[in-house]
N, C-alpha and C positions, 0 to 999 in steps of 0.2 A: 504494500500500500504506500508506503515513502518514496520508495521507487516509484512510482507512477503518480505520486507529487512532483516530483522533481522533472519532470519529464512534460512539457506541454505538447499539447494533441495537434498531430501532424495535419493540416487540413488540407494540403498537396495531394497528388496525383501517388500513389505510393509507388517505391525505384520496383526494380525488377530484380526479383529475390533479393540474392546476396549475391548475383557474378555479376560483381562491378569492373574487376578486371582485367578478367577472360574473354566475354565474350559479346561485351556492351563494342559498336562499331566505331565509336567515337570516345574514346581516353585516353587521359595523359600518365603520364608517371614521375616521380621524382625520388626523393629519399632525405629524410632530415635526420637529426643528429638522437638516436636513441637514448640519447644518455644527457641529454638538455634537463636541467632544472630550470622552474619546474617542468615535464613535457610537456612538448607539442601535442593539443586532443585533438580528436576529429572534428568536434563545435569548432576549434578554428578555424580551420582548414574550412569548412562545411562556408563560413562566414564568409572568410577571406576569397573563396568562389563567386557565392550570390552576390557580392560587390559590381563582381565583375558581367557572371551569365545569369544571376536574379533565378528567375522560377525554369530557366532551362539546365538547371542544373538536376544531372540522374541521380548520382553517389557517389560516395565517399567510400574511400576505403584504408585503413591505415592497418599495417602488418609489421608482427612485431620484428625486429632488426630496424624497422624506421623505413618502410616502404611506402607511399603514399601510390593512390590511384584515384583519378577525378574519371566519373565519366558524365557527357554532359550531351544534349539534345543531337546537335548537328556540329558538320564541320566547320560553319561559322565560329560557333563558341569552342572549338578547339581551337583554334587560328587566336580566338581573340588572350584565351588562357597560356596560351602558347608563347603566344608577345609580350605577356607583359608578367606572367607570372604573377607569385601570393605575394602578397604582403601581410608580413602578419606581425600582431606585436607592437603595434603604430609604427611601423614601419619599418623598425629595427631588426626583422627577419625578413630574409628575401629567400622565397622558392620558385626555382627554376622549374618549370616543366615542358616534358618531352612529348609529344606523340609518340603512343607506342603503338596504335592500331594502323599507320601509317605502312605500307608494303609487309603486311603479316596474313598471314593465314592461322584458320581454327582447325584443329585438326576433332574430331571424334572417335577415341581408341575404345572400341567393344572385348570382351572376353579376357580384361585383366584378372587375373585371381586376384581374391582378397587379400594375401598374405605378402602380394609384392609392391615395397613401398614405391614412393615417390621419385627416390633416389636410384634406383633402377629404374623405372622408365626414361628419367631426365636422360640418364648417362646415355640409352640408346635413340630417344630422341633429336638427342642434340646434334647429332652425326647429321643431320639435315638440316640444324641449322639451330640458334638461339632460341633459346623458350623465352617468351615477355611474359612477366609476373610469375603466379603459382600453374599448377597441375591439380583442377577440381576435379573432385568425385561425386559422382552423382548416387544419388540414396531413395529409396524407394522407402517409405516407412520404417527410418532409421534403417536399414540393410542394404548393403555396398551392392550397387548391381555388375558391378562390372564393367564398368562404361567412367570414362574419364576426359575431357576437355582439356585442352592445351592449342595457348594460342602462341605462334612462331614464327619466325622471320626465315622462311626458305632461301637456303644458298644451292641448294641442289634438287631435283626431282624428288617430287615425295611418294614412297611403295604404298598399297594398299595393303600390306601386313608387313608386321612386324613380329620375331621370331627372338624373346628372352628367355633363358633357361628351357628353352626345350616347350614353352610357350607360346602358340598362335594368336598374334594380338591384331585384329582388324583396324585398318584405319583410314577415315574419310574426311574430306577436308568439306567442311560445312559449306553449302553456295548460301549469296548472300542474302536469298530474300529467307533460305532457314535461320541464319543466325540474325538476320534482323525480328526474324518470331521468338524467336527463343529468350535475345534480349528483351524485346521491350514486353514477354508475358508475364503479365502479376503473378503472385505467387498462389496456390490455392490454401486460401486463410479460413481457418476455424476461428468462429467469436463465440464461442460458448462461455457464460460466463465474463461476456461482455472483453474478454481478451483478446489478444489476436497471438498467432503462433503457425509458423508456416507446419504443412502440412504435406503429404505424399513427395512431387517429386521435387527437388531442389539440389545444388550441388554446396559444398563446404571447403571451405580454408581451414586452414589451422593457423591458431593464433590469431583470430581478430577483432581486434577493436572496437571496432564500432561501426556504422552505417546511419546514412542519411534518414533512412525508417526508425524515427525512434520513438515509434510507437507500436512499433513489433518485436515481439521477443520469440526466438527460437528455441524453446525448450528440448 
């Protein structure tokens, strides 16, 4: 109940889920100093945006090591975040930000086993080319389906499988009017009990912060 004192009711358009910076076609990226007293929160950042793109701003996303990710309407307000980067702090912190969705592709990896992390896919991944940001997994009523997102900057031809441990891992590169669905779909929310809390399909980070919806919580 404090919690939700503290918390004023989002009356905006709600972001799309939590893949702010996978698989939204329009965000930036940057990185501030993890170790800033006191930190940099998302409410900054989140501020230091709407200065700039007001109500076309999607999400936020801040990951711990100090990774930030804006994702925002269209490629106008990319260009404009772009230019002129945050200010934050009256002015006394400057954040630069990058286009990361600029010459990237989304890949879709089907038939990961549960058991094999992150850190192995990355390795084989990357052989084609830079991963931008994290590798989501997508969850079916809290249970790992098998299916993983990774957005990446190709330097070479990308296989439709890939083959770790003696593992057949399918892979498709999203066209864009699917990942334009995929980003901008709400999430399917239960209000029982007058709360909100994502439900069935959605994908997850580790370690995150916070998000522009702060008036949903993920249980």
């Amino acid at each position: 109940e404090n919690g939700e004192k503290q918390c004023e009711r989002y009356k905006g358009v709600l972001p799309p889920c939590l893949r702010v910076n996978c698989v939204h076609p329009f965000t930036l990226a940057s990185t501030v100093d993890p170790q800033m007293v006191p930190p940099i929160t998302v409410g900054e950042i989140v501020e230091a945006c709407w200065k700039v793109v007001g109500d076309r701003l999607v999400g936020v996303r801040l990951v711990s090591g100090g990774s930030v990710y804006v994702s925002v309407r269209d490629s106008n307000c990319v260009a404009a975040l772009a230019e002129c980067g945050l200010s934050l702090r009256d002015d006394t912190i400057r954040v630069p930000l990058q286009d990361v969705s600029q010459g990237t592709v989304v890949l879709a990896l089907s038939g990961v086993p549960h058991t094999m992390t992150d850190t192995q896919l990355a390795h084989t991944v990357t052989q084609f080319g830079p991963i931008i940001g994290h590798i989501e997994t997508r969850y079916y009523r809290n249970i790992d389906t098998g299916e993983r997102l990774v957005r990446l900057k190709p330097e070479s031809s990308l296989p439709k499988r890939l083959y770790i441990d003696g593992q057949e891992i399918s892979a498709r590169m999203l066209p864009h009017d699917e990942l334009a669905r995929l980003a901008q779909l709400p999430a399917h929310i239960d209000r029982t009990n007058n709360r909100s809390r994502w439900v069935k399909h959605h994908y997850s980070l580790p370690a995150v912060s916070s998000t522009l919806a702060c008036t949903s919580t993920r249980e």
